[in-house]
C-alpha positions, -999 to +999 in steps of 0.1 A: -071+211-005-095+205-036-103+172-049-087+182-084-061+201-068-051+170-047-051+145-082-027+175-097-006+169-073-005+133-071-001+130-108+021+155-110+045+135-082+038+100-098+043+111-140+079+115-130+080+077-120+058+064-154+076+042-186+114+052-163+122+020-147+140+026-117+131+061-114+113+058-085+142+077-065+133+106-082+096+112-071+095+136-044+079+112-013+064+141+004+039+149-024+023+117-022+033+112+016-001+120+043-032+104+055-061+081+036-092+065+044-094+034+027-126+014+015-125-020+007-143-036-016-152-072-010-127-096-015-134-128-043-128-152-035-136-147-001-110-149+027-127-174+044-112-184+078-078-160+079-098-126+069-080-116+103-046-119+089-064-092+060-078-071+079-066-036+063-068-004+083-090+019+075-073+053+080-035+050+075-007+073+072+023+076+048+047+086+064+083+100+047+105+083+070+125+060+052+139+029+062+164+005+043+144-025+024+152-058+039+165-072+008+169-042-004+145-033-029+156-019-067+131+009-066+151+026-035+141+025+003+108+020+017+090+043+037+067+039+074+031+028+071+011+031+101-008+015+115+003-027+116-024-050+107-037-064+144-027-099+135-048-123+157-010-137+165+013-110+173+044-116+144+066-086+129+084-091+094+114-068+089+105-039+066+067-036+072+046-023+071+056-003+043+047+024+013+073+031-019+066+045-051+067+015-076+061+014-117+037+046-115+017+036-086+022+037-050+024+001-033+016-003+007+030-032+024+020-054+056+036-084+066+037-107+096+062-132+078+034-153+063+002-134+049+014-105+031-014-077+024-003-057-007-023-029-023-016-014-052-026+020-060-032+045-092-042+080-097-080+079-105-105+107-104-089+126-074-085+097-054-055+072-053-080+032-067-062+000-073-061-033-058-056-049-022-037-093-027-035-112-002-011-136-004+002-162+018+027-188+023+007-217+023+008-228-011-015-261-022-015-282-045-036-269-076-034-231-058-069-213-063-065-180-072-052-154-047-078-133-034-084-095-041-104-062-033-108-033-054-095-004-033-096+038-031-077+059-014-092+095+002-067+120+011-075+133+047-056+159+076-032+139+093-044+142+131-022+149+166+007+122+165 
């Protein structure tokens, strides 16, 4: 598939989901459902010591498997990400990892139950850019700013599995 015919597509799939709150339902999960290499940019501030707990996959699929939000979310059920984040300390938080459609974008979720990893993603020049947080439960007193990492997404065939 073409580079602009792939952004078509993707546009096409997310414009039913921009300025209709809630109308996430609607967007067809298959169009924007598939595999993507993501680059990271670096992160600022830096992650220091629990970059681990960050540490993004590179190739990732959407998958259109759905699976009931736990709370459930108002823009409709979430959908399988894979691959987990290899947490230095195995943990599992109900829900993720995740991907849903959410206020024109598509969000992807990972959680161990204390250092959520969210990127958010746009349609850009025929690839998905946005932003990876990483967030965490630990909150301090005077709490620096919450590090993040320009992202893109690259559409690639899904292998075997």
């Amino acid at each position: 598939m073409s580079d602009q015919l792939l952004a078509l597509t993707i546009a096409f799939a997310l414009c039913a989901v921009c300025g209709r709150p809630g109308a996430a339902q609607d967007t067809p999960a298959a169009s924007i459902a598939g595999c993507y290499t993501l680059t990271l940019g670096p992160w600022s501030p830096t992650l220091g010591p629990d970059s681990a707990y960050y540490a993004v996959p590179r190739a990732v699929r959407l998958d259109t498997a759905a699976f009931a939000a736990s709370p459930p979310s108002t823009y409709g059920p979430g959908r399988r990400l894979s691959p987990n984040i290899q947490y230095p300390r195995p943990a599992a938080f109900p829900g993720t990892p995740r991907w849903e459609i959410r206020d024109g974008g598509v969000v992807l979720t990972w959680s161990n139950g204390f250092t959520p990893t969210i990127i958010s993603l746009y349609v850009g020049d025929s690839v998905l850019v946005g932003t990876a947080t990483a967030l965490s439960d630990a909150h301090p007193i005077g709490e620096p700013p919450r590090p993040r990492a320009a992202v893109t997404a690259r559409r690639h065939p899904c292998g075997p599995g």
